[in-house]
N, C-alpha and C positions, 0 to 999 in steps of 0.2 A: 487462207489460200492453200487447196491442198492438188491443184490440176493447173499446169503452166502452159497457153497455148494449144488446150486440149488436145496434148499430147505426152507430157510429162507428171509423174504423179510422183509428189514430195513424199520423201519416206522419212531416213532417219537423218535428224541434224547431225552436224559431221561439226563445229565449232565456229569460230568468230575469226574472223578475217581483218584485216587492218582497216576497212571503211564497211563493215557488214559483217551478213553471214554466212555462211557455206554448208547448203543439204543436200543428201545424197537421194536422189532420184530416180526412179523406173520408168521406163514407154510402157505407154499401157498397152500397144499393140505386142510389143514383141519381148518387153519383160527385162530389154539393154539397162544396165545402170549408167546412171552421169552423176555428174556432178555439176551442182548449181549454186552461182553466186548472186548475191543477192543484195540491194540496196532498196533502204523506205523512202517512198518520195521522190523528189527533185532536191538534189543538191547543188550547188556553184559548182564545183567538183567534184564529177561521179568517179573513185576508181574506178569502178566497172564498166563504165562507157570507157574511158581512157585506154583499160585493157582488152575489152573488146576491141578497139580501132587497133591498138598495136597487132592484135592475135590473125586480125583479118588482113592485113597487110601482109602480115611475115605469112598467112597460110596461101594468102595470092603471091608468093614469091615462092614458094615450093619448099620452102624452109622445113628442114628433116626434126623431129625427136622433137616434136612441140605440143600443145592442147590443140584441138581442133571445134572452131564454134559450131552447135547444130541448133541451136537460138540466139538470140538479144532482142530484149521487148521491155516495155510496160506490160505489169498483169496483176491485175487489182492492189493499184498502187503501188506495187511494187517494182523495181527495174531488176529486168533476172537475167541473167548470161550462163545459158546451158554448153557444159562443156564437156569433155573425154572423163571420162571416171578413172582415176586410179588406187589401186587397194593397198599402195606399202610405200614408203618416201624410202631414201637412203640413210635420213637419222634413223629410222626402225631398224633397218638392215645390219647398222655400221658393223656390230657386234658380231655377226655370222660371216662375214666377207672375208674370203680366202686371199690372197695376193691377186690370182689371177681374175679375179673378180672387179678386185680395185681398180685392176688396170683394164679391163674392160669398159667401167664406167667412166675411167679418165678419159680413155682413146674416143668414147662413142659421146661423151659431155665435149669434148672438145671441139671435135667436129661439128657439134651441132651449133655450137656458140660462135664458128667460123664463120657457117651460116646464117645466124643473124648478126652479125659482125658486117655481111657483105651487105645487106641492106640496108647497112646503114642507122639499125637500132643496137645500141643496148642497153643491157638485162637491168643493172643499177643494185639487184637483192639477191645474189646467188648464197645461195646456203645448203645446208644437208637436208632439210626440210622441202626444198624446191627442187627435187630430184626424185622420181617417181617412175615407177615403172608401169609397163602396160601389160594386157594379157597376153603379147606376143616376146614378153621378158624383155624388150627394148628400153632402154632410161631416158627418160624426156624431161623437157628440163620448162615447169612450169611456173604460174605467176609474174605477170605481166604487168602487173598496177605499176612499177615508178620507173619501168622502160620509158626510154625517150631516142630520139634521134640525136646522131654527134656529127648528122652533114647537114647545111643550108647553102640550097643553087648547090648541090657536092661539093661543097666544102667545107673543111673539119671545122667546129667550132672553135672560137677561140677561149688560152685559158681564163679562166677568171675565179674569184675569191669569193667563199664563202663563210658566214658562219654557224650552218650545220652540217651535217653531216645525211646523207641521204644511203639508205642502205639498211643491214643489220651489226650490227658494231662490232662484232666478234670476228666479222667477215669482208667488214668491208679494207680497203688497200689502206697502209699508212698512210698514200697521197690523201684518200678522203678526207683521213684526219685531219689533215692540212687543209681541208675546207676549200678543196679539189673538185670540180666536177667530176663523176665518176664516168671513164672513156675504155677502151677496149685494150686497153693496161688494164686498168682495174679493174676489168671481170676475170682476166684471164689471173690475177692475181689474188683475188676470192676464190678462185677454182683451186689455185695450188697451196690454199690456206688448207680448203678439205682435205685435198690429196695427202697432206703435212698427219693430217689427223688420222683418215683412216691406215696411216701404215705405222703413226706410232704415238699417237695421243696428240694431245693437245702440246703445242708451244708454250703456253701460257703457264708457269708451274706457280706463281707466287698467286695468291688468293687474291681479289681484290676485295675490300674491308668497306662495302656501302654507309658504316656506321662513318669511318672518318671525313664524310662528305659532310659541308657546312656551305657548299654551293646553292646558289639559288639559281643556276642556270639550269634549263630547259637540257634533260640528259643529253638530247641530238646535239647540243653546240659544241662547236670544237674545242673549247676552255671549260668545258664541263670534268671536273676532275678524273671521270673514268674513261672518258673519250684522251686524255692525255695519255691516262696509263697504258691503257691498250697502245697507243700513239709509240710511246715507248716499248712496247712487249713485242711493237712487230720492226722493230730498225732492223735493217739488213743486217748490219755486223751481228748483231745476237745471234741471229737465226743460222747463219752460216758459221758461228763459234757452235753450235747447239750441234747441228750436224756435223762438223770436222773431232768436235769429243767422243763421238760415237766409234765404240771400237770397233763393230762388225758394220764395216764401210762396205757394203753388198751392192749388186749393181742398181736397187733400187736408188740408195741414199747417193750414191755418184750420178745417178740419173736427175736428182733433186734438185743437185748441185747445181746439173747442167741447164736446168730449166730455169733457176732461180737464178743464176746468171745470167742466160739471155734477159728476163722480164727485165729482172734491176736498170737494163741497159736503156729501157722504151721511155723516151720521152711522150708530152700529153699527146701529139696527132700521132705517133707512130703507128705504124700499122705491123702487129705483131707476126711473127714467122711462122705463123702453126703449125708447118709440116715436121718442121724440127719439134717441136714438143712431142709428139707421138710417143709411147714407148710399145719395144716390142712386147709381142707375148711372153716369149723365153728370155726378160730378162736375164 
């Protein structure tokens, strides 16, 4: 298959995606790159159908900083969902990013996440990898596969218990660990896991040791040894001893504070404050 819709022409594989793969694209009329996901067959569960329906909602609700679909089909067996090409994630970037950069992509990822917040999805995998920029230098915030809704009839679901964890591990909330549905805490709570990172590394200082595992649990389970550790690597008290040791207490790190404060305070339905999380330019 090298023409989707006789109008896309498969160029270069771009890699492997959680249920598929992902190839970078050209129109053959006008030469635009995309980018294309891709699944063989019929599956019970397509992510790609699944993230197509979330993408087409949130683009009929006018929802800012997102992919936008300009396919979804069958095309010689295969199910393809053509979508916005982007050429650099914010893991690429981390490394070059000046302060007022960082707070660029906080203010303009926030927002955007308020935005699908009010429609009533969310994200469930926020990471530095699902942050991507476009040709207009704007940051949108992509990948859609384990979005879900947190209203029915508008109303917040209720909590309940699980025994995995849904997300990326690194990223996802302590609640998760706790086998939490992930709710609009938890994204805004993976957001300021990044935030943590790009102004000064990772939280995480002790190594974890894959060798001392003798688990036979499934990594995603909450009792899986390294989903405890992380469990423990993100308790509130750590992280706010982590930041009050720091001797150049600048206004970013009292800005941290002040954010990591409010979040802590959000129970599962709350509905987060976002206009307080902003920070200015001139910190």
């Amino acid at each position: 298959m090298s023409i989707i819709a006789n109008k896309y022409r498969l160029m270069d594989y771009m890699g492997e995606g959680q249920f598929g793969s992902v190839c970078e694209a050209v129109c053959i009329k006008t030469q635009k790159k995309y980018a294309v996901k891709m699944e063989k067959g019929i599956i019970p569960f397509s992510s790609i159908k699944h993230e197509a329906t979330m993408l087409h909602y949130l683009n009929s609700q006018k929802c800012v900083n997102i992919p936008y679909i300009y396919y979804f089909g069958m095309c010689m067996s295969h199910l393809c969902l053509v979508l916005t090409h982007y050429e650099c994630s914010l893991d690429n970037m981390r490394e070059n990013l000046s302060t007022l950069d960082i707070i660029e992509w906080w203010n303009s990822s926030l927002n955007a996440l308020e935005k699908i917040h009010y429609t009533g999805i969310v994200h469930r995998d926020i990471k530095p990898q699902h942050f991507m920029k476009n040709d207009k230098q704007e940051w949108h915030l992509i990948d859609y596969g384990l979005s879900t809704t947190y209203l029915i009839d508008q109303k917040h679901i209720s909590e309940k218990h699980k025994e995995s964890i849904v997300g990326s591990p690194n990223y996802v909330s302590l609640y998760v660990h706790e086998g939490k549905d992930p709710v609009r805490r938890d994204d805004l709570i993976s957001l300021i896991y990044i935030l943590w990172e790009l102004l000064y590394g990772t939280f995480i200082f002790e190594q974890y040791e894959a060798k001392r595992d003798s688990s036979e649990l499934h990594i995603a389970h909450i009792d899986h040894p390294y989903n405890m550790w992380l469990y423990n690597q993100k308790q509130w008290e750590r992280l706010y001893g982590i930041l009050n040791y720091k001797n150049d207490h600048d206004n970013m790190t009292e800005l941290l504070i002040s954010v990591l404060t409010h979040v802590e305070r959000l129970q599962f339905s709350d509905k987060p404050n976002y206009s307080s999380y902003y920070i200015p330019y001139n910190p």
